[in-house]
C-alpha positions as CSV (number, residue, x, y, z in Angstrom):
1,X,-39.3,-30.6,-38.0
2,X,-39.4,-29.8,-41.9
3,X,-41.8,-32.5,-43.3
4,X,-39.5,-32.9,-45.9
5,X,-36.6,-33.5,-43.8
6,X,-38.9,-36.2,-42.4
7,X,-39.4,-37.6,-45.7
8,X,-35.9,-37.8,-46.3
9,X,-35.0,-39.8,-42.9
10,X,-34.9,-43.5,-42.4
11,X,-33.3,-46.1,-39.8
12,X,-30.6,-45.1,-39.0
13,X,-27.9,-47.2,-37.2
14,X,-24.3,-48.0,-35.7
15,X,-21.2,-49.5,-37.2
16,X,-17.9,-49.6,-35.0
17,X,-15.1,-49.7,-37.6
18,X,-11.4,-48.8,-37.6
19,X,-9.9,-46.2,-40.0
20,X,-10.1,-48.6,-42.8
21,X,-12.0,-46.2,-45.5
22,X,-11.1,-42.5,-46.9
23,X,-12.8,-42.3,-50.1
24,X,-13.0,-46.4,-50.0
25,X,-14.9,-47.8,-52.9
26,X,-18.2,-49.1,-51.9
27,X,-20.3,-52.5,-53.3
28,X,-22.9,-51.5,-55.8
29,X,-26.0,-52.3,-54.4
30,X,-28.6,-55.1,-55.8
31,X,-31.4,-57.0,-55.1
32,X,-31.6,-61.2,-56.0
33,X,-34.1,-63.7,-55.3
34,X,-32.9,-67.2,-54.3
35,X,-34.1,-70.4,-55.3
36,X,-36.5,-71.2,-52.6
37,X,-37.7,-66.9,-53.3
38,X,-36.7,-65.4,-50.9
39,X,-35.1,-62.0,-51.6
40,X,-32.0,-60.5,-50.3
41,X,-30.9,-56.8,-50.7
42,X,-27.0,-56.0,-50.2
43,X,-27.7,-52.8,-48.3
44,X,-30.2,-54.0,-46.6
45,X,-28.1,-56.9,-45.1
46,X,-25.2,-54.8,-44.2
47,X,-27.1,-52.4,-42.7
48,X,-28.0,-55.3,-40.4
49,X,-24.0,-55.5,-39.4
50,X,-23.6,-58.5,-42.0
51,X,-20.8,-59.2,-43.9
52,X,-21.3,-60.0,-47.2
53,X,-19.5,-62.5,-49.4
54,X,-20.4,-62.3,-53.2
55,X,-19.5,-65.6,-55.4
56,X,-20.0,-65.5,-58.6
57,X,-20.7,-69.6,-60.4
58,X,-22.0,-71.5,-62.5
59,X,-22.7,-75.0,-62.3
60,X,-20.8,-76.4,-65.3
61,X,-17.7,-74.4,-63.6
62,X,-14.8,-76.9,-62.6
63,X,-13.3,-74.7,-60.2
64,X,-16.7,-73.4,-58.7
65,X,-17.5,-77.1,-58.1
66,X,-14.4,-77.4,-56.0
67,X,-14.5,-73.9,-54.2
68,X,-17.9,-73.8,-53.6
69,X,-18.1,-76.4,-50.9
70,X,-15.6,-75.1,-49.2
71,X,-17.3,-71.8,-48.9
72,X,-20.4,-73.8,-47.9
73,X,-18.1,-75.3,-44.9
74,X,-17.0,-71.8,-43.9
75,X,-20.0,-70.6,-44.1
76,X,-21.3,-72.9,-41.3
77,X,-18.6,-72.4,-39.5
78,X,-19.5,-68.4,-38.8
79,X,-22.8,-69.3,-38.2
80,X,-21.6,-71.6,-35.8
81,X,-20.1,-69.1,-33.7
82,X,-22.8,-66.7,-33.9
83,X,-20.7,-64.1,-36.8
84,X,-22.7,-61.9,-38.3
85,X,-21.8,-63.6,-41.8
86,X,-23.9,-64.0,-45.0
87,X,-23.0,-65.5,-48.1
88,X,-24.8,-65.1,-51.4
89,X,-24.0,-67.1,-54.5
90,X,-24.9,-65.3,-58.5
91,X,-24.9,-67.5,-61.1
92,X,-25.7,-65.1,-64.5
93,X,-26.2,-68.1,-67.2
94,X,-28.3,-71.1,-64.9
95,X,-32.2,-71.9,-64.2
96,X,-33.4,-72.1,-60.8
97,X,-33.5,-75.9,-61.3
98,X,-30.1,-76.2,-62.5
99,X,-28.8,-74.1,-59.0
100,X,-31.1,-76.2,-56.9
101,X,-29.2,-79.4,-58.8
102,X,-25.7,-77.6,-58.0
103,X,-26.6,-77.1,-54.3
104,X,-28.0,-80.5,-53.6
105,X,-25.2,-82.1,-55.6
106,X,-21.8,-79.8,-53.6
107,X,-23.9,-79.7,-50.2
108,X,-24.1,-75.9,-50.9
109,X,-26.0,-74.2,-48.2
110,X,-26.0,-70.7,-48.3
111,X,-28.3,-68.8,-50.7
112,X,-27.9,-69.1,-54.4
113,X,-29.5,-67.1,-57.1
114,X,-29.8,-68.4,-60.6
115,X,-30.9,-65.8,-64.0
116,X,-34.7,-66.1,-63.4
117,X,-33.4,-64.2,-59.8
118,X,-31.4,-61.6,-61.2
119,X,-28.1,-62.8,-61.1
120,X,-27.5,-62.3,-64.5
121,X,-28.2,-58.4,-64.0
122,X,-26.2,-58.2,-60.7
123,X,-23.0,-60.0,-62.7
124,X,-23.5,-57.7,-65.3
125,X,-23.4,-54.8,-62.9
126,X,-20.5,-55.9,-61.2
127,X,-18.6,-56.7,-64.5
128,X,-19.1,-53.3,-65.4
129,X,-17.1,-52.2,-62.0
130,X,-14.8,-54.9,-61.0
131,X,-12.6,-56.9,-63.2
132,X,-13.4,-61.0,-63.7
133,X,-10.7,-62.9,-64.1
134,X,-12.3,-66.1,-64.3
135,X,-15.5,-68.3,-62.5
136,X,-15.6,-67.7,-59.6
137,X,-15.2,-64.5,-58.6
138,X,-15.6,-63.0,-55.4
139,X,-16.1,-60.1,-53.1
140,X,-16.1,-59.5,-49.6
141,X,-18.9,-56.4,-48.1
142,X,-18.1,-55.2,-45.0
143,X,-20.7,-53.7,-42.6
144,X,-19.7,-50.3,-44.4
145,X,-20.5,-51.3,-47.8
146,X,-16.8,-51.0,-48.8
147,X,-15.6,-54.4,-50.8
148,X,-12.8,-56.5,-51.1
149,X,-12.5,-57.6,-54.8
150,X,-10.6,-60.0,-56.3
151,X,-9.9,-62.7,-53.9
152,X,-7.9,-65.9,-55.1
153,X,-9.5,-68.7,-52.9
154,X,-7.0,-71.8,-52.1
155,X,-8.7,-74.8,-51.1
156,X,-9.3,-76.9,-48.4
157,X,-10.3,-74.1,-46.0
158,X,-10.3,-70.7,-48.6
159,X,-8.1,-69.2,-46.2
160,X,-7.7,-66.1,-48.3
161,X,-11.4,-65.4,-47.8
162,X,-11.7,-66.5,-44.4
163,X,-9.1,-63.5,-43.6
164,X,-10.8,-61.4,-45.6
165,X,-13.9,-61.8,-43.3
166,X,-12.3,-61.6,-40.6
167,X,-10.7,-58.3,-41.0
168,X,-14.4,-57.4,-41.7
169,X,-15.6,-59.2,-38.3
170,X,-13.2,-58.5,-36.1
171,X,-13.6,-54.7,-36.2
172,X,-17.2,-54.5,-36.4
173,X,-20.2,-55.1,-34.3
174,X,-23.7,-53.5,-34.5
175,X,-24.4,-51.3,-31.8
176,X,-26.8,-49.3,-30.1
177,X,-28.8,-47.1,-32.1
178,X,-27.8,-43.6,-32.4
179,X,-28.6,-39.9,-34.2
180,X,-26.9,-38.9,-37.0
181,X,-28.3,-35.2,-36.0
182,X,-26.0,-35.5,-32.9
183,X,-23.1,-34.8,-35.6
184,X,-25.1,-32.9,-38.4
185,X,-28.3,-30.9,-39.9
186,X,-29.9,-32.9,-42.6
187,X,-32.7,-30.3,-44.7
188,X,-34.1,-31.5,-47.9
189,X,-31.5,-30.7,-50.2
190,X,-28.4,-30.1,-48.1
191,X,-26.1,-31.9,-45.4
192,X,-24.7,-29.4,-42.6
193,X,-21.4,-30.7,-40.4
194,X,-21.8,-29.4,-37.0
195,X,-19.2,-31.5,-34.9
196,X,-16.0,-31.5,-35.3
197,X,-15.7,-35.3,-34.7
198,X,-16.9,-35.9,-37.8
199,X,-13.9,-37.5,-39.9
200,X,-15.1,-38.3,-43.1
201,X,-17.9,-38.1,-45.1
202,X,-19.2,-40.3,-47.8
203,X,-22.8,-40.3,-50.1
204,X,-23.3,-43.0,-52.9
205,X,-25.8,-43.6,-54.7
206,X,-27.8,-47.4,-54.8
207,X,-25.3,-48.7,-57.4
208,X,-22.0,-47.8,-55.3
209,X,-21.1,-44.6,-57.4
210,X,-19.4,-42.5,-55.5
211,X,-21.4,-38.7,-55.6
212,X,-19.4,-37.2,-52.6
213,X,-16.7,-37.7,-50.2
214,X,-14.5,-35.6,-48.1
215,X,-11.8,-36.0,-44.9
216,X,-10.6,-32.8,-44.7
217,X,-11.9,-29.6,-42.8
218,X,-15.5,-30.8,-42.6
219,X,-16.6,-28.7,-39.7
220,X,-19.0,-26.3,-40.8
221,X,-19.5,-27.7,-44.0
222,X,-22.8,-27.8,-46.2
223,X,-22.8,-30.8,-48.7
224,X,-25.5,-30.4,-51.2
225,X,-27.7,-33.4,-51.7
226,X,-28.1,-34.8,-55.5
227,X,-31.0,-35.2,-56.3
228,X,-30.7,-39.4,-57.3
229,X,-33.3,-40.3,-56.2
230,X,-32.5,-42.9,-52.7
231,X,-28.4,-42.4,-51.8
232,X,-26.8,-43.6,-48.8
233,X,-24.8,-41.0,-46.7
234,X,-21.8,-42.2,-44.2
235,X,-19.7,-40.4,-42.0
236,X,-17.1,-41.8,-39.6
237,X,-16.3,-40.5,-36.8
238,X,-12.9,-39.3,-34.7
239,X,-13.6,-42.8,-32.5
240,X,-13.8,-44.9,-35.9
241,X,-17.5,-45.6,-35.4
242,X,-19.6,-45.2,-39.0
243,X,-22.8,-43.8,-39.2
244,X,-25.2,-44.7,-42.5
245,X,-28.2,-43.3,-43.3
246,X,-30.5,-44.0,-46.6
247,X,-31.6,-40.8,-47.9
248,X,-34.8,-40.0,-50.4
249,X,-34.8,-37.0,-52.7
């Protein structure tokens, strides 16, 4: 095998999803340390089969001091049962102390992130994609790294989230481990479609822009890689499983 090709391969690993993406938009991806410094990368987790839910506080926020709790109850509820189920919380304008205070204080007990972790970089990012209408904001990842933004909580219970999860849980599980190269040719620069169950095919790069995707006609096709530096490719297959692969050029 090309040493480059090597080079340019990582784990690779199975989704099962239904037909929910063509062209969907995908999370940008960050990194954030928590308050007890411990890091958490986005891709990273969904890669894992995790869903991801994405709130957006601050601990002087009136409505994040209601909502917030409740998240924290739903939270332990997926855990409870074993779903794959992770949520992060990004507060852009606290200390590490002042997060801490928030958590002890609301019985928050999912990771938080304060502006000495990042979260002032990752809101900034995702203010420059999504829309905020307010504190809190949030999104849901799903195992395919394609996002539901925008959520209006209503409490007790957030049921609006809680559905949105679900749609994410309940049609996807990690499976076994199999080859991309059972579907297509990866060289150093290019991306060849060899089987015709190949639906759709996706590459972004590490801060969800979108550098390529395609459903139509794919057999036979040659995709040239951008040169982006790490990019994650996806295709999904005539059986609605999803394929990822992180790619280095």
């Amino acid at each position: 095998m090309n040493s480059l090709l090597i080079n340019h391969l990582s784990t690779v690993f199975l989704v099962l999803m239904p037909s929910m993406w063509v062209c969907a938009q995908t999370a940008p991806d960050f990194t954030i340390t928590d308050t007890d410094g411990n890091e958490w990368n986005l891709y990273e987790q969904v890669a894992l089969g995790k869903t991801v839910v994405l709130d957006f506080f601050y601990v002087n926020c009136v409505p994040c001091q209601g909502q917030s709790p409740e998240l924290s109850i739903m939270y332990q509820d997926y855990l409870s049962v074993g779903s794959e189920v992770l949520v992060l919380g990004i507060s852009n304008r606290d200390s590490d102390f002042d997060v801490e205070q928030f958590d002890i204080t609301y019985n928050i007990t999912y990771p938080t992130a304060g502006e000495e972790g990042g979260g002032d970089t990752v809101t900034t990012l995702y203010q420059s994609w999504f829309q905020f209408f307010g504190w809190p904001s949030y999104g849901i990842v799903c195992p395919d790294s394609s996002i539901n933004w925008g959520i209006f909580p209503s409490v007790p219970n957030v049921p609006e989230l809680r559905g949105a999860v679900d749609e994410c849980l309940g049609t996807s599980s990690v499976g076994e481990e199999i080859r991309m190269s059972d579907y297509l040719t990866l060289e150093s620069n290019q991306v060849h479609i060899r089987s015709e169950n190949v639906k759709t095919i996706r590459l972004v790069d590490v801060a969800g822009r979108e550098l390529y995707c395609s459903s139509n006609s794919l057999t036979g096709k040659s995709i040239d890689i951008p040169s982006v530096g790490i990019s994650i490719l996806t295709i999904e297959l005539e059986n609605h499983q999803t394929i990822h692969q992180k790619l280095y050029r």
